[in-house]
TIKOLKOL-973175 format. One record per residue (C-alpha): residue number from 1; x, y, z. Coordinates in steps of 0.02 Angstrom, whole numbers, plus 50000, padded with zeros to 5 digits. Layout:
   nr   east  north     up
  NUM      X      Y      Z
...
This chain:
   nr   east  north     up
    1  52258  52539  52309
    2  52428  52555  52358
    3  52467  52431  52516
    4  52561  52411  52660
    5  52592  52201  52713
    6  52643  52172  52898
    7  52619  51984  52899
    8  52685  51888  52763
    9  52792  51729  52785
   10  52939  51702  52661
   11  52896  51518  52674
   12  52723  51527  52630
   13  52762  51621  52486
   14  52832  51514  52346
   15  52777  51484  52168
   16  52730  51296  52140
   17  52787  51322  51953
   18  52973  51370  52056
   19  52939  51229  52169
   20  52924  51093  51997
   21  53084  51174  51928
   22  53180  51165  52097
   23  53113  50970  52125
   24  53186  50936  51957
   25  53351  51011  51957
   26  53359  50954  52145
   27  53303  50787  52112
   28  53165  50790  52259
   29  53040  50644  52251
   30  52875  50751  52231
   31  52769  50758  52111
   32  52808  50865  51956
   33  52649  50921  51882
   34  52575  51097  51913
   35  52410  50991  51978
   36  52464  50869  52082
   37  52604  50958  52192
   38  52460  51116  52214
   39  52368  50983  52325
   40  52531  50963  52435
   41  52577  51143  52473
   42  52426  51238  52443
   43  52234  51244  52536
   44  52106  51148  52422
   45  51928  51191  52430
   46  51887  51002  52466
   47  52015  51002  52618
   48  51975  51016  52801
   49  51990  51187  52862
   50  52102  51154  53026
   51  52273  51223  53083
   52  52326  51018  53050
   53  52302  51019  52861
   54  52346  51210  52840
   55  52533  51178  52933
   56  52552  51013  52835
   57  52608  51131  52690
   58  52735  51162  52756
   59  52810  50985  52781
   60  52835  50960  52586
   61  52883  51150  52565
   62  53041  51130  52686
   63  53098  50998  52546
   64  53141  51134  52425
   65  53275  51249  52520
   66  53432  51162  52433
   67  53539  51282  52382
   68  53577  51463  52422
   69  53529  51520  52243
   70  53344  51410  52281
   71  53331  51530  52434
   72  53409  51679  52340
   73  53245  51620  52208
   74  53114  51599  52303
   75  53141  51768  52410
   76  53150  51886  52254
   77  52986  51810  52214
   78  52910  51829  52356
   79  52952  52014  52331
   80  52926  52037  52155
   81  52735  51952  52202
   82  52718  52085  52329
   83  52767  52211  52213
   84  52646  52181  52058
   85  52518  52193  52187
   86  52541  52380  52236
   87  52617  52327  52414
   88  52744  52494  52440
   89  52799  52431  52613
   90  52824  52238  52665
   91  52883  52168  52824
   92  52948  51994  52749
   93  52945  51857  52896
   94  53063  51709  52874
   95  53115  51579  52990
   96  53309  51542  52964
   97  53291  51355  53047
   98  53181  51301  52922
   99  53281  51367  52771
  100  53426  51302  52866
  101  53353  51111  52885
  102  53376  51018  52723
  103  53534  51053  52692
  104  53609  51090  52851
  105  53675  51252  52807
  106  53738  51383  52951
  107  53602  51500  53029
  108  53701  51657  53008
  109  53727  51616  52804
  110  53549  51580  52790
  111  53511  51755  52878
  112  53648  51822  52750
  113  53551  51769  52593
  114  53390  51821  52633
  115  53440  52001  52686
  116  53562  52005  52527
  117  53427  51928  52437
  118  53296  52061  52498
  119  53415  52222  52469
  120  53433  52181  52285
  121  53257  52130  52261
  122  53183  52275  52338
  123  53271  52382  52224
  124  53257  52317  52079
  125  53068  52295  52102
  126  53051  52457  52182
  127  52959  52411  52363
  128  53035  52451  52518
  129  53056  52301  52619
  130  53090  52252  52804
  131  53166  52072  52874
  132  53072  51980  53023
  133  53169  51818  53078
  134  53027  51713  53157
  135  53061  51572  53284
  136  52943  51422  53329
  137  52868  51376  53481
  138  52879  51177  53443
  139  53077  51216  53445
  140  53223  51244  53558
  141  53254  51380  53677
  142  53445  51393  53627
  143  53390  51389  53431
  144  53292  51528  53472
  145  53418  51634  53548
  146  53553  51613  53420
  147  53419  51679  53308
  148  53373  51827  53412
  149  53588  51855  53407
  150  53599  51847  53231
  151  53466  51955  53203
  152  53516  52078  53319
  153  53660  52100  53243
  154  53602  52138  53069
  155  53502  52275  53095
  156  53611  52359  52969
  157  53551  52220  52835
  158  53359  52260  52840
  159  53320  52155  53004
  160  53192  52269  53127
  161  53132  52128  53243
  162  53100  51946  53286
  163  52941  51843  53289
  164  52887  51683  53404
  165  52782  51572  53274
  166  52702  51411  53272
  167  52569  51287  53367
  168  52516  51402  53518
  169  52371  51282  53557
  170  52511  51119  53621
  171  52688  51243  53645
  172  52669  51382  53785
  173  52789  51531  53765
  174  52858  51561  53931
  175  53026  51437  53872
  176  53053  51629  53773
  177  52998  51759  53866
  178  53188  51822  53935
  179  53235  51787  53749
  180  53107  51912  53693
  181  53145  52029  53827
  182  53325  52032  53770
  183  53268  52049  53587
  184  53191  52207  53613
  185  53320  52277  53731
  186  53434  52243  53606
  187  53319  52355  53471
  188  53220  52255  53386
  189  53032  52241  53381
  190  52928  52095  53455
  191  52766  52028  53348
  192  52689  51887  53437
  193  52600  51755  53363
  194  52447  51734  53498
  195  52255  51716  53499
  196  52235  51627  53350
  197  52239  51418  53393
  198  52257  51468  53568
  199  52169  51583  53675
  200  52145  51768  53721
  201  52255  51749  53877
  202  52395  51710  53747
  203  52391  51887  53685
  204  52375  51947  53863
  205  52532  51854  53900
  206  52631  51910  53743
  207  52580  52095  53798
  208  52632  52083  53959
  209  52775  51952  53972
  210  52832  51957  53816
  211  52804  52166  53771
  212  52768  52125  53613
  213  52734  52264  53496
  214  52610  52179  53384
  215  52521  52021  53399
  216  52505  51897  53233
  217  52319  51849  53218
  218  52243  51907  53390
  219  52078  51850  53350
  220  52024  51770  53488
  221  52060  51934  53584
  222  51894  51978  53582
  223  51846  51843  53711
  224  51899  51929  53843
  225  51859  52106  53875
  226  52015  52135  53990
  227  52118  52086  53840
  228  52045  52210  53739
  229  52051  52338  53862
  230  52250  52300  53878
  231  52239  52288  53706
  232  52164  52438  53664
  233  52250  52569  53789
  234  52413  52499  53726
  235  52343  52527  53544
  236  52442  52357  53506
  237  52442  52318  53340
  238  52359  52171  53259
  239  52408  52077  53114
  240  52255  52014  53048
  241  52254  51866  52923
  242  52056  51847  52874
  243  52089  51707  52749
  244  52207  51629  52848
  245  52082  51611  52991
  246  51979  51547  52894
  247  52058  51415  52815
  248  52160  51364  52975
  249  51995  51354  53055
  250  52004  51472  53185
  251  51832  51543  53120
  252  51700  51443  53034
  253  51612  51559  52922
  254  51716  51703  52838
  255  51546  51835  52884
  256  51589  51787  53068
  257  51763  51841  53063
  258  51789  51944  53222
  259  51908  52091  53127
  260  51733  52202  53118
  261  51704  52188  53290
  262  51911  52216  53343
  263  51874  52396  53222
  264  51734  52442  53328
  265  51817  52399  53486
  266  51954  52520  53459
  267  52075  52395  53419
  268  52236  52448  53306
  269  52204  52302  53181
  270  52272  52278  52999
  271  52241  52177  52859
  272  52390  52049  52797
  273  52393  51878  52709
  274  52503  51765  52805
  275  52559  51623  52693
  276  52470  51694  52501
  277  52556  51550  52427
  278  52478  51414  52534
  279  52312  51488  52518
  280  52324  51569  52348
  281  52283  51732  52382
  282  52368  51918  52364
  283  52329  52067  52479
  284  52194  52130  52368
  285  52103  51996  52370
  286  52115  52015  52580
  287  52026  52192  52556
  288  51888  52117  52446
  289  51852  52005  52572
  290  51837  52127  52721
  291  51707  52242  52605
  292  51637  52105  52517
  293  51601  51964  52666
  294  51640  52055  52831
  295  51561  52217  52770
  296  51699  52337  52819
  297  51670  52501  52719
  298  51818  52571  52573
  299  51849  52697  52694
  300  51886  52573  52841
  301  52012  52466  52734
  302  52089  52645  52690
  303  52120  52668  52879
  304  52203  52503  52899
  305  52310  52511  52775
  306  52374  52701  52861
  307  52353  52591  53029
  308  52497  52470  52948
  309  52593  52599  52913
  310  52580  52684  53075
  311  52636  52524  53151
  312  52760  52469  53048
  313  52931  52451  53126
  314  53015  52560  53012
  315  53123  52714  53102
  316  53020  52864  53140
  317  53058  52979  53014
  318  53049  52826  52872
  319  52877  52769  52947
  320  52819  52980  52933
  321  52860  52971  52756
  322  52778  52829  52719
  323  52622  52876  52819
  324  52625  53033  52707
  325  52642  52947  52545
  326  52499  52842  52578
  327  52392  52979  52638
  328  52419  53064  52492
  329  52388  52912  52372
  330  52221  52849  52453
  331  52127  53017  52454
């Protein structure tokens, strides 16, 4: 089927074969067979299934970002994966202090390569794709809002809005809310990551302090009925991640994954796959698992993916044609 992603991080993305030819050329100390550096950046079976060991991925894959051509790499990948997998809209999230880290390099080049990386990528493997800068809670304020600046003012490049990421369950947001606020005065969108470690008064907050448009995750929404009453008459989008939840631990069994029960609350929720390179996964292997172990019907998975589009933060006539073009394609 043809797909629509709204949650995909650039930095869960990348290839371990990449990552062994980067390490060499780059001379990092990790391991350089296909085997052995898999267990470092990507979710084993035999691993505990806890938000610890899913964001300790991401410690060895903020080694790799040494060069603009490594980030110039890995992004075209991340869109050319995307692509094979009949994704016709993306909303690529990527979070400019991490790329930045290992090197050192400027925030507003690093926010330069990826949207120069994206425009020629996207055209040459024919997917139309959208730039989210994410920032994390765990990090400063005043990082946060030169991020929110530098996005703001490439809206020309591909950039349609800005994301607060990270731990939920030890950082609060409220060191962000007039950051956000200014964000979307400024014209960009607000997705929220909130009710997934931490939680249902976390999305309540990002609703109502934070306006976000979307919320990453949401889960744990449906412990509160308020929330999903807010929720709901809003028709805020979620950004669900099934396997993601899963293996982060935020629910135990994949059949007890709450997306069913958002559906059936009236909840705007989608299907996405967060980090697919961490957990090894594409987006069609997300809508097997919501027929195959949460039971949701072919016809339900059609609506999310026009739900996705519907609430994707393309401009209005762009998100009308794209609504169309799937209609027509998933008759």
């Amino acid at each position: 089927m043809p797909k629509v992603e709204l949650h995909r991080h650039l930095e869960g993305s990348l290839r371990v074969s990449t990552l062994i030819d980067v390490a060499r050329q780059h001379s990092i100390t990790v391991p350089t067979s296909l085997m052995r550096l898999s267990t470092l950046v990507q979710v084993q079976r035999e691993e505990p299934y806890n938000f610890e060991n899913f964001l300790a991925k991401f410690n060895t894959l903020r080694l790799f970002y040494r060069s603009p051509e490594v980030i110039h790499r890995v992004t075209g990948e991340a869109i050319e994966d995307a692509a094979r997998d009949n994704v016709k809209y993306m909303e690529l999230r990527f979070t400019p202090v991490a790329l930045s880290r290992a090197e050192r390099f400027p925030l507003a080049d690093v926010v330069d390569w990826v949207c120069e990386s994206t425009r020629e990528a996207s055209k040459k493997f024919g997917i139309l794709v959208r730039l989210i800068p994410s920032v994390n809670r765990h990090e400063s304020a005043e990082l946060a809002e030169q991020v929110a600046w530098l996005s703001a003012g490439r809206m020309d490049k591909g950039i349609v809005g800005l994301d607060l990421a990270g731990n939920e369950a030890q950082f609060p947001a409220e060191p962000f809310v007039s950051i956000f606020r200014e964000a979307k005065q400024a014209g960009l969108k607000i997705s929220i990551h909130a009710g997934e470690w931490g939680g249902p008064e976390n999305v309540r907050q990002a609703i109502e302090q934070l306006d976000a448009d979307r919320i990453g995750h949401g889960v744990r929404v449906m412990e509160d009925e308020y929330t999903v009453s807010l929720a709901r008459n809003r028709q805020t989008c979620f950004e669900v991640c099934i396997t993601s939840n899963y293996q982060t631990g935020v629910v135990k069994d994949l059949a007890d994954h709450p997306l069913k029960k958002m559906i059936e609350s009236g909840l705007n929720a989608t299907i996405n796959t967060d980090d697919p390179g961490i957990s090894q996964i594409t987006l069609s292997n997300e809508y097997k698992v919501a027929e195959e172990s949460l039971g949701l019907s072919r016809e339900t998975v059609r609506n999310c993916i026009l739900a996705a589009a519907r609430s994707s933060f393309l401009q209005q006539s762009e998100r009308q044609k794209l609504v169309d073009q799937l209609g027509s394609q998933l008759q």
